[in-house]
MDAnalysis code that builds the backbone (N, CA, C; Angstrom):
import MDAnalysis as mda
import numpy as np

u = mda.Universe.empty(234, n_residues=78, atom_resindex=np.repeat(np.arange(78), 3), trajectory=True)
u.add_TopologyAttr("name", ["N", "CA", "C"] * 78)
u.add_TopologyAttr("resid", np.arange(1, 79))
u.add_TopologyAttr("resname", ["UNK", "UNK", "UNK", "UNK", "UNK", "UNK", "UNK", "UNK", "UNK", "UNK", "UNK", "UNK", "UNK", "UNK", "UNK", "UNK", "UNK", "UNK", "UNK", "UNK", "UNK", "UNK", "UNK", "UNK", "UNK", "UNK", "UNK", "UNK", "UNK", "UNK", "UNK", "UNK", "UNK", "UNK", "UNK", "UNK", "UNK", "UNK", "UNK", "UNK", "UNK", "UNK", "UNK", "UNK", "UNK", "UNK", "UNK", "UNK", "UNK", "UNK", "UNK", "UNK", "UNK", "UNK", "UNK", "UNK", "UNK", "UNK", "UNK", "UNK", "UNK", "UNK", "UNK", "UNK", "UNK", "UNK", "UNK", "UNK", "UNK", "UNK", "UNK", "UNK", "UNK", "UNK", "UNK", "UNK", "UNK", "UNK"])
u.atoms.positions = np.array([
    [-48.070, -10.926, -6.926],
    [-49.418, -11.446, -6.838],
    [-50.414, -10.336, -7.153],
    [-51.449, -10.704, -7.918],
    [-52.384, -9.408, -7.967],
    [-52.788, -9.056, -7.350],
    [-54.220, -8.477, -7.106],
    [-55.063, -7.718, -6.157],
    [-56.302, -8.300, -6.192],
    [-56.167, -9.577, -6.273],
    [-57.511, -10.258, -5.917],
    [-57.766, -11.571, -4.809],
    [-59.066, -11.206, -4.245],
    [-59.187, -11.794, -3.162],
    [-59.439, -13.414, -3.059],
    [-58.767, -14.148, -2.217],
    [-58.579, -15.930, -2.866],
    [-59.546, -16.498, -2.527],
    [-60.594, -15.968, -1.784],
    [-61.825, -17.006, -1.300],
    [-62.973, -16.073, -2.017],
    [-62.832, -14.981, -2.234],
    [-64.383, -14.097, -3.245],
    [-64.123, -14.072, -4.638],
    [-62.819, -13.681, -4.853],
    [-62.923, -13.568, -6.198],
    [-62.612, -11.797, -6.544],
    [-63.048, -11.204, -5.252],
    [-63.366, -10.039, -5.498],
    [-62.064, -8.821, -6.047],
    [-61.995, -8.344, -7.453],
    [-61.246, -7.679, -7.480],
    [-60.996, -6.238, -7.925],
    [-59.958, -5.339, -8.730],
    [-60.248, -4.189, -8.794],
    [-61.568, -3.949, -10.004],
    [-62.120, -2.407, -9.604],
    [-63.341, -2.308, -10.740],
    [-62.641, -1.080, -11.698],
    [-62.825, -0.577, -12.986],
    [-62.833, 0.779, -12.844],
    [-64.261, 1.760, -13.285],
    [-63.510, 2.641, -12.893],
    [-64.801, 3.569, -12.750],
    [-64.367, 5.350, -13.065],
    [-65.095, 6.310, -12.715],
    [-64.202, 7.887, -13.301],
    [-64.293, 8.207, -11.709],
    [-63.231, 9.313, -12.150],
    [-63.324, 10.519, -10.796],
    [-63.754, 11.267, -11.950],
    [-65.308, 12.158, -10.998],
    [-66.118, 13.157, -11.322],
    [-65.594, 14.217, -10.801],
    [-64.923, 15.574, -11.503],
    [-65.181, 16.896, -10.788],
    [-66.412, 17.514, -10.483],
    [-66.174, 18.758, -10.225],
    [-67.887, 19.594, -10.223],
    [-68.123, 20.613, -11.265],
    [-66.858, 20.311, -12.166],
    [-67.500, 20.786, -13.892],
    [-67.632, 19.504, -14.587],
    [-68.067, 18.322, -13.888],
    [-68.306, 16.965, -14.351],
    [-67.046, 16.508, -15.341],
    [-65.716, 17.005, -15.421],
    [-65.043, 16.630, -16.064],
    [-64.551, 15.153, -15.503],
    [-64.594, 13.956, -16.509],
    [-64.365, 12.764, -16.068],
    [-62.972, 11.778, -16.556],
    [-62.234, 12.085, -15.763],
    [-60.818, 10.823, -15.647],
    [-61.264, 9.274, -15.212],
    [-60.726, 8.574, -15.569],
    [-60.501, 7.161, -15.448],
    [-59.739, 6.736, -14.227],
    [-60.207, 5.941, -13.210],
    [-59.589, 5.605, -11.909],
    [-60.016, 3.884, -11.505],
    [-59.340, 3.664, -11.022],
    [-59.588, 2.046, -10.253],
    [-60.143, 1.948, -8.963],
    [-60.766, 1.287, -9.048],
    [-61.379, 0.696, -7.331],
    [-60.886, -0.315, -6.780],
    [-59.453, -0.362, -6.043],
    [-59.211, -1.437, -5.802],
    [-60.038, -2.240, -4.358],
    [-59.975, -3.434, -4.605],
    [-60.654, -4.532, -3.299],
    [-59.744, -4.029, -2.072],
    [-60.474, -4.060, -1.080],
    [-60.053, -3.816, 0.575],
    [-59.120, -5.302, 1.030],
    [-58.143, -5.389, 0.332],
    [-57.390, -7.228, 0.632],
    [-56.729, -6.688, 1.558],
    [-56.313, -7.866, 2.717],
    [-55.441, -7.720, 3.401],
    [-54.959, -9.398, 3.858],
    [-53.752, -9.337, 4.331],
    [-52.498, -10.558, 4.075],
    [-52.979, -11.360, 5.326],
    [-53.245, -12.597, 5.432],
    [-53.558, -12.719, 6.660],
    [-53.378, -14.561, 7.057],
    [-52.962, -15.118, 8.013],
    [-52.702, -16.446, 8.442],
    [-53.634, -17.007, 9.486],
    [-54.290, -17.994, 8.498],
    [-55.104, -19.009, 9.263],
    [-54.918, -20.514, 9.551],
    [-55.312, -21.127, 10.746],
    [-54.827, -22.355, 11.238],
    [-56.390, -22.651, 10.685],
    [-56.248, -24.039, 9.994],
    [-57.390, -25.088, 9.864],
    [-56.485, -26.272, 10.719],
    [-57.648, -26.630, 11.817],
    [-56.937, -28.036, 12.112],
    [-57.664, -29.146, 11.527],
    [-58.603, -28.940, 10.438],
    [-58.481, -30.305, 9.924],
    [-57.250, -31.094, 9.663],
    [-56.243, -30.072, 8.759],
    [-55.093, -30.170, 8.260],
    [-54.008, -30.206, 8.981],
    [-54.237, -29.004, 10.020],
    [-53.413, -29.270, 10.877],
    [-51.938, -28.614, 10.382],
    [-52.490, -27.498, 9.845],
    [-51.706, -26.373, 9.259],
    [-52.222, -25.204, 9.087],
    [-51.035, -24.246, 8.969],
    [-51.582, -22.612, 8.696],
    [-51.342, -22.285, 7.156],
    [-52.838, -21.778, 6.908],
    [-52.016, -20.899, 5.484],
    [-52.195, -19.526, 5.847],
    [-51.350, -19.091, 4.752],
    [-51.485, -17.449, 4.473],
    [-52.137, -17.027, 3.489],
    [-53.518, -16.175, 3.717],
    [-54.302, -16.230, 2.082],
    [-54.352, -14.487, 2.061],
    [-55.028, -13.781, 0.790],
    [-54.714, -12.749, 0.870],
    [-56.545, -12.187, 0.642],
    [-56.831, -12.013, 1.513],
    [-58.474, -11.983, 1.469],
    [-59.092, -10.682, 1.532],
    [-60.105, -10.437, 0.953],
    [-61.267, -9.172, 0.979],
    [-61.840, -9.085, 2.457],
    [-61.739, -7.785, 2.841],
    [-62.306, -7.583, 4.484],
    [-63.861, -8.250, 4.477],
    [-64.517, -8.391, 3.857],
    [-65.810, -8.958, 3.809],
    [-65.860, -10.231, 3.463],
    [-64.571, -10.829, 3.319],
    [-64.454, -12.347, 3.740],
    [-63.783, -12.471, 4.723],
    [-63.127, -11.994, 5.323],
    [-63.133, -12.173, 6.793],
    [-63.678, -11.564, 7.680],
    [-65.182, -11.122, 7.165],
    [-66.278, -11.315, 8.279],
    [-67.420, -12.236, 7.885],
    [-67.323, -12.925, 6.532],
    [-67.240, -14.336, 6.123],
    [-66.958, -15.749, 7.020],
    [-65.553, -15.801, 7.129],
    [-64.562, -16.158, 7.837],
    [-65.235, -16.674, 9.384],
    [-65.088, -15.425, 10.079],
    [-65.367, -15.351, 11.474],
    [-67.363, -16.299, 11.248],
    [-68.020, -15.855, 10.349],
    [-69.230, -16.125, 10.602],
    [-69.136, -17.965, 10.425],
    [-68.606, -18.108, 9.117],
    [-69.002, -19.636, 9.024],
    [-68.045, -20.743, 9.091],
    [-66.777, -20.007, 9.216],
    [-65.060, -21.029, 9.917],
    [-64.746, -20.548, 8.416],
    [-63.201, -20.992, 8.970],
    [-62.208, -21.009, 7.794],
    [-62.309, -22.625, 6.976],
    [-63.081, -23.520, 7.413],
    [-62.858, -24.484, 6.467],
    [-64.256, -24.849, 5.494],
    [-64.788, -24.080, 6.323],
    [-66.465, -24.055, 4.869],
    [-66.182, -22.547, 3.967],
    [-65.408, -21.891, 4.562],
    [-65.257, -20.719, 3.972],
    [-64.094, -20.872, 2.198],
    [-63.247, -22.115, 2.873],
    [-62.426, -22.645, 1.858],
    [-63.111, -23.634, 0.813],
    [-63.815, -24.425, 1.638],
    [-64.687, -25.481, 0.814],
    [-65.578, -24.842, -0.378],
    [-66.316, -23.496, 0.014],
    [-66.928, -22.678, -0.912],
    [-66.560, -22.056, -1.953],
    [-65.022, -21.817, -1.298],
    [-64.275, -21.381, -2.520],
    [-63.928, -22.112, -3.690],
    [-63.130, -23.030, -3.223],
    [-63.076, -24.761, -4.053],
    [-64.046, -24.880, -4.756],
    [-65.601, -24.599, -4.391],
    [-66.636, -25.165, -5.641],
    [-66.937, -24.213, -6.451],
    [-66.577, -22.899, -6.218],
    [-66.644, -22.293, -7.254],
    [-65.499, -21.755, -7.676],
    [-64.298, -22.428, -7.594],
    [-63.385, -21.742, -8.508],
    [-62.150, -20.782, -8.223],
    [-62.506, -20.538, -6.972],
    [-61.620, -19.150, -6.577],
    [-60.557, -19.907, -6.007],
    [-60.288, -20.768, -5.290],
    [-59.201, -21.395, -4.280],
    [-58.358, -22.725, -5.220],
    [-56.998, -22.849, -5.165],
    [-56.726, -24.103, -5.537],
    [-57.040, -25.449, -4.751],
])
């Protein structure tokens, strides 16, 4: 599975590592994901989604089932 987050979207960027003779390499920024299992009881099941730490303080703010619903309209969630 890649490295992108299933309810943001959010994934790696790249960008350089700068020395301090400004010499510049090529590096990735990967997203802060972590693996994690949630109960919706609409459904009345758990999934396991693999989410950006700033969607699960998403999450906690507006539930896991508007948090999914949002995803759904734009694209990110099956």
């Amino acid at each position: 599975m890649s490295r992108v987050c299933e309810l943001t979207g959010k994934k790696a960027m790249v960008g350089n590592n700068v020395s301090h003779a400004l010499n510049r390499t090529k590096r990735k920024f990967n997203a802060n994901l972590v693996k994690k299992r949630f109960y919706i009881p609409e459904e009345d099941n758990w999934v396991t989604l693999k989410v950006s730490t700033s969607a699960l303080k998403t999450i906690n703010k507006i539930g896991i089932s508007a948090a999914i619903k949002e995803a759904r309209s734009k694209g990110f969630y099956k």
